[in-house]
C-alpha positions as CSV (number, residue, x, y, z in Angstrom):
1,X,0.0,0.0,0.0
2,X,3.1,2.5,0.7
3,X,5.2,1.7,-2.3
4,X,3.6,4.3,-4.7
5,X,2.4,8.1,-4.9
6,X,1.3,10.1,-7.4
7,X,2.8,13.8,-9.0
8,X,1.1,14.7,-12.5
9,X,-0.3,11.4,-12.9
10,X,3.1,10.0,-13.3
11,X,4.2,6.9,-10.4
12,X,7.1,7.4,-8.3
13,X,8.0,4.2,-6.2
14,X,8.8,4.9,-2.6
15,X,9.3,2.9,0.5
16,X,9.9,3.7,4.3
17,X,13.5,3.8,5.9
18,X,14.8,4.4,9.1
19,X,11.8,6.3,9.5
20,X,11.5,8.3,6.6
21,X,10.7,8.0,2.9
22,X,12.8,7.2,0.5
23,X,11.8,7.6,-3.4
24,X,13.0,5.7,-6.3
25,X,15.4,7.9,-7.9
26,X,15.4,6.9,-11.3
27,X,11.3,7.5,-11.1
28,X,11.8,11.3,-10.2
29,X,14.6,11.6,-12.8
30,X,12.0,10.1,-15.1
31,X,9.6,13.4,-13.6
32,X,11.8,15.9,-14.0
33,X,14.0,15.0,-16.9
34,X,11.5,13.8,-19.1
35,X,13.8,11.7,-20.7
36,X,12.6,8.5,-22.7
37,X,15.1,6.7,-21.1
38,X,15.5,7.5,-17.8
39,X,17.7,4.8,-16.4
40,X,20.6,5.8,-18.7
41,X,19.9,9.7,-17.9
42,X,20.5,8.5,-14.3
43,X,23.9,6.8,-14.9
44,X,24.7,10.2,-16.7
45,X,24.3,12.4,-13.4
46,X,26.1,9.8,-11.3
47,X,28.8,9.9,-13.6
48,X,29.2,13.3,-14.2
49,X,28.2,14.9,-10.4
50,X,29.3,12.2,-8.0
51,X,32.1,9.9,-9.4
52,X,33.9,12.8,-12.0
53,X,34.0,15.3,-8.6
54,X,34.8,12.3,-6.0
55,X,31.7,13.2,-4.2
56,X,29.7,11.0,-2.2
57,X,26.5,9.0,-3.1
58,X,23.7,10.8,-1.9
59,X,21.1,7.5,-2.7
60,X,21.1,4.4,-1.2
61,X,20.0,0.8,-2.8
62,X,16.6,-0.7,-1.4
63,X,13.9,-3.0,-2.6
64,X,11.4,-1.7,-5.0
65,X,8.8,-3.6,-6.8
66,X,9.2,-3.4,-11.2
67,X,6.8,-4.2,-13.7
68,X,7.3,-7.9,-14.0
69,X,5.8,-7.6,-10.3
70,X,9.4,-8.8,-8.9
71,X,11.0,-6.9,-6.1
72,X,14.7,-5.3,-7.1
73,X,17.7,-3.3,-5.3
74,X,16.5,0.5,-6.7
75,X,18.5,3.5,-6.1
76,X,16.7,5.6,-3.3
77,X,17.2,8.9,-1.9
78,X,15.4,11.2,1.0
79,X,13.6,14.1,0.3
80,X,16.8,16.1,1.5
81,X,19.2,13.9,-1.1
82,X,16.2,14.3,-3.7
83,X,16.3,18.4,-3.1
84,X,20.1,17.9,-4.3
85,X,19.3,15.7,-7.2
86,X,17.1,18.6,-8.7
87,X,19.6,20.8,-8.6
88,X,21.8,18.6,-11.4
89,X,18.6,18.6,-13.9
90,X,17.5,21.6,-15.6
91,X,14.1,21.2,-15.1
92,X,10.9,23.2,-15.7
93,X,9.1,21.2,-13.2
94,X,12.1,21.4,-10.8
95,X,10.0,24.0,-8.6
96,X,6.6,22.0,-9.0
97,X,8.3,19.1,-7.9
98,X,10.0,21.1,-4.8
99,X,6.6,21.6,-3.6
100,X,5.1,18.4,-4.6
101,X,7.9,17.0,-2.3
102,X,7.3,19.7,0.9
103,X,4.1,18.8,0.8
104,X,4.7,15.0,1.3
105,X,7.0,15.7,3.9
106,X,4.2,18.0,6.0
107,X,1.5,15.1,5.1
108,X,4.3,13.0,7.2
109,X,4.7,15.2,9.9
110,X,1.1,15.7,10.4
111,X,0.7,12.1,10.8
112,X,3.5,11.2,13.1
113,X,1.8,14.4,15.5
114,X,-1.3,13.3,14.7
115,X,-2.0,9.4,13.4
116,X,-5.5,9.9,12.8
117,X,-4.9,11.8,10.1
118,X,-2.8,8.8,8.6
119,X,-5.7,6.8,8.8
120,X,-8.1,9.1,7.6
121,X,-6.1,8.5,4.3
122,X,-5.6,5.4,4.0
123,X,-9.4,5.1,4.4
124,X,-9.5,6.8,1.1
125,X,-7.2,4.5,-0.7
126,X,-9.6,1.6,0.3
127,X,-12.8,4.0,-0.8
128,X,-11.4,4.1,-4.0
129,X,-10.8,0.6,-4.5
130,X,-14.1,0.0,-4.1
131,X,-13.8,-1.9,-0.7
132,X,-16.9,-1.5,1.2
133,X,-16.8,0.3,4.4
134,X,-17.3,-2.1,6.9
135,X,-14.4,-3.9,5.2
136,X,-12.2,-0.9,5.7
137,X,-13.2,-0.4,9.4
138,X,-11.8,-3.7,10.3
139,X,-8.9,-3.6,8.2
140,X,-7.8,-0.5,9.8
141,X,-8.7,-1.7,13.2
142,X,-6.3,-4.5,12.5
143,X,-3.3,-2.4,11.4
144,X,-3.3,-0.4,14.8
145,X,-3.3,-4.1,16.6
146,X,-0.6,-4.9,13.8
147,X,1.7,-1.9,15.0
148,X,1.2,-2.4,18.2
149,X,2.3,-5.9,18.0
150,X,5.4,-5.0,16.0
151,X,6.4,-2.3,18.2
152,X,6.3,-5.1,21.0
153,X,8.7,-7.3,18.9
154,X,11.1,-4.6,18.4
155,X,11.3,-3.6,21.9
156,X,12.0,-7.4,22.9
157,X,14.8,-8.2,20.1
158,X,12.8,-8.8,16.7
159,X,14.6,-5.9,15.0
160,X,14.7,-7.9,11.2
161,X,12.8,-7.8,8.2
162,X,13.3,-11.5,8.9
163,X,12.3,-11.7,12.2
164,X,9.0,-10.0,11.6
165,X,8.2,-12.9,8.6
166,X,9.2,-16.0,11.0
167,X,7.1,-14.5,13.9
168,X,4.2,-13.9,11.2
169,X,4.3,-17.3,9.9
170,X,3.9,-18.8,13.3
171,X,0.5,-16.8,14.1
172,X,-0.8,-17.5,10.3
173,X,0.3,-21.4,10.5
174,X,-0.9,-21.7,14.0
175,X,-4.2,-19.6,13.3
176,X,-5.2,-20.7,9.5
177,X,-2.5,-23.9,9.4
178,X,-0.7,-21.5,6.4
179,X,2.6,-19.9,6.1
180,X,1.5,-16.6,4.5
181,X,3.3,-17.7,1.6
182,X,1.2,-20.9,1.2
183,X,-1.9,-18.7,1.8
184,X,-1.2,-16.0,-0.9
185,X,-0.7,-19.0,-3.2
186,X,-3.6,-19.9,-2.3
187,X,-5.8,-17.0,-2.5
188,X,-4.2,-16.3,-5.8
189,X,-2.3,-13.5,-4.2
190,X,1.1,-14.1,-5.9
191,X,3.1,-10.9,-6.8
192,X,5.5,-9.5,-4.2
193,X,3.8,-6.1,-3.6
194,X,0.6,-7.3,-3.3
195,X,-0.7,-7.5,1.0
196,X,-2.2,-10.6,1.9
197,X,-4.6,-8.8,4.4
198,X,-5.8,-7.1,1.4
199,X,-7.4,-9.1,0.3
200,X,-9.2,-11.7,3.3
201,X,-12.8,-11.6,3.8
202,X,-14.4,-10.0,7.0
203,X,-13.5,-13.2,9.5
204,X,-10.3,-13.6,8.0
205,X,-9.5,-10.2,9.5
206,X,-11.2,-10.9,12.5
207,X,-9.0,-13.8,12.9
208,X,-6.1,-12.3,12.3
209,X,-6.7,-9.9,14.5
210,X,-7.5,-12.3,17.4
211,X,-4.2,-13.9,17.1
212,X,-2.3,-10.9,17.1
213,X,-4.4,-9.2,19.7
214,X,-3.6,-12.4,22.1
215,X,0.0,-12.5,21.0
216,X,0.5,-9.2,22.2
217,X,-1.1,-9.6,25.5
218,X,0.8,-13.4,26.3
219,X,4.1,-11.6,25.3
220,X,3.6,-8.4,27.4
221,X,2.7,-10.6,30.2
222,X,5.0,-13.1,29.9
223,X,7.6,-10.3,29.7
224,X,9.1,-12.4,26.9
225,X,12.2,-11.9,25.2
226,X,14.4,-13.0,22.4
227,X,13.4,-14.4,19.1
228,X,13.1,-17.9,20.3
229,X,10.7,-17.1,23.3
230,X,8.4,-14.8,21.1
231,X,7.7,-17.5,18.5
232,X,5.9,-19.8,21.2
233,X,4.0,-16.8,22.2
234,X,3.0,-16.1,18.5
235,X,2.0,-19.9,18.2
236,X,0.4,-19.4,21.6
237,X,-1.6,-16.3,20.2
238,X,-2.4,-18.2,16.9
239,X,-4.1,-21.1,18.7
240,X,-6.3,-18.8,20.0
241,X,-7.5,-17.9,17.0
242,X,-7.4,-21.0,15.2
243,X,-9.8,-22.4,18.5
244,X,-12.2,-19.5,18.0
245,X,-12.3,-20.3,14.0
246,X,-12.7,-24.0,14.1
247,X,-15.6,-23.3,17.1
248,X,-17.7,-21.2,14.4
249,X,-17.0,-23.3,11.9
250,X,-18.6,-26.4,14.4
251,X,-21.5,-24.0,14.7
252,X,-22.0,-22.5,11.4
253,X,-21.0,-26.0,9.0
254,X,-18.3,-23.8,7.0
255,X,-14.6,-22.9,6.3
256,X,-13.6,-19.1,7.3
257,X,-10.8,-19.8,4.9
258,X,-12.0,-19.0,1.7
259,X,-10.0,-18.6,-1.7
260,X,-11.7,-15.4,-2.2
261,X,-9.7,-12.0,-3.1
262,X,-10.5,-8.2,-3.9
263,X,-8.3,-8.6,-7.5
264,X,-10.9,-7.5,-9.0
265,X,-11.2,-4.4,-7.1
266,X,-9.2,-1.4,-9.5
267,X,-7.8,1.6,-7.9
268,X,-9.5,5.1,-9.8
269,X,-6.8,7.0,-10.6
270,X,-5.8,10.0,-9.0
271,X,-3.2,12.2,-7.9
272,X,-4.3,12.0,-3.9
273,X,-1.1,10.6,-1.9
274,X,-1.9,6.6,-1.8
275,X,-0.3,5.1,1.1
């Protein structure tokens, strides 16, 4: 959901980083150059304003999803390293674009003082997907008990990309008797950018929610720490949930676990900030 936004109906890839976004580089050289060939016009300005003058790269290289729906190591840069990038391409959009950016950066701000605000916009990028709004209220319901979650993890020694996943996996395998992997596969979810959680149905949420909700609280109260000690709470959490799904699935004659997706669902355009 983060790894796009929107200036003159033209995409620029971004993704967070230590806090912060970071935008694709050779997207905004695409923006401001209007070159038909963007990557090359890239390796042009690194040639000539960094190596030829010894100066120091201003981007980094992080994961970015392409067309082929594959993640890749993309040149990134801050808005701050972004700010000096303009200044190396003539640009009549180079002001536009300054503002474009400022703005971005107070729509950040505002949400870090104020996180409603943050929701209140992602809200929108659901509207205009067409999900319906009891959908949305649960989903973002879920990302608060999510964060909270992952905030618990970092403070207790998950601090990895990697970590995260393995902890994930033992809540979904525990909860739905899937790996997410195996579950995107199975809802037909199979390009890298795409969220799993996007596309559940109302009691898959719920579920989810559950067994991250309970994995919290065990881990809190167990005062747990260390990778090793989180992953039995996680399965601990998960078996919560998977006892409250195959109790209304006793009751009810049914799976929760459908096959069902929102693919079909396409975003409007427009040129709002989609988070």
């Amino acid at each position: 959901m983060n790894k796009l936004i929107v200036f003159e109906d033209k995409k620029i890839r971004r993704v967070m980083h230590d806090e912060e976004w970071y935008f694709s580089v050779v997207d905004v050289v695409g923006v401001l150059s209007e070159s038909p060939t963007p990557r090359q016009y890239w390796g042009k300005v690194k040639d000539r304003e960094f190596k030829k003058l010894q100066l120091s790269p201003i981007w980094v290289r992080l994961k970015l999803p392409s067309s082929d729906g594959k993640s890749y190591l993309t040149d990134c840069a801050n808005t701050k390293s972004i700010f000096r990038l303009i200044q190396s391409i003539p640009s009549k959009k180079a002001e536009p674009f300054k503002m474009w950016l400022a703005q971005v950066g107070h729509e950040r701000i505002q949400e870090i003082e104020n996180p409603e605000l943050g929701q209140n916009r992602i809200k929108e990028y659901y509207k205009m997907k067409g999900y319906p709004k009891e959908w949305i209220d649960k989903r973002l319901r879920g990302i608060a008990i999510r964060q909270n979650l992952t905030d618990e993890w970092k403070n207790r020694g998950a601090n990895k990309p990697v970590d995260f996943a393995i902890l994930t996996n033992e809540i979904s395998k525990a909860t739905f008797g899937k790996t997410i992997g195996e579950y995107k596969k199975f809802k037909g979810v199979d390009k890298p950018n795409q969220n799993l959680r996007d596309h559940v149905g109302d009691w898959e949420l719920i579920l989810n929610m559950i067994g991250e909700k309970a994995t919290t609280d065990i881990t809190i109260s167990k005062d747990s720490k260390g990778l090793k000690k989180l992953k039995i709470d996680a399965k601990d959490g998960g078996d919560i949930a998977k006892n409250t799904r195959k109790e209304l699935e006793k009751k009810i004659g049914k799976s929760l676990i459908s096959k069902e997706n929102h693919l079909h669902l396409k975003k409007k355009s427009s040129k709002h900030l989609n988070k």
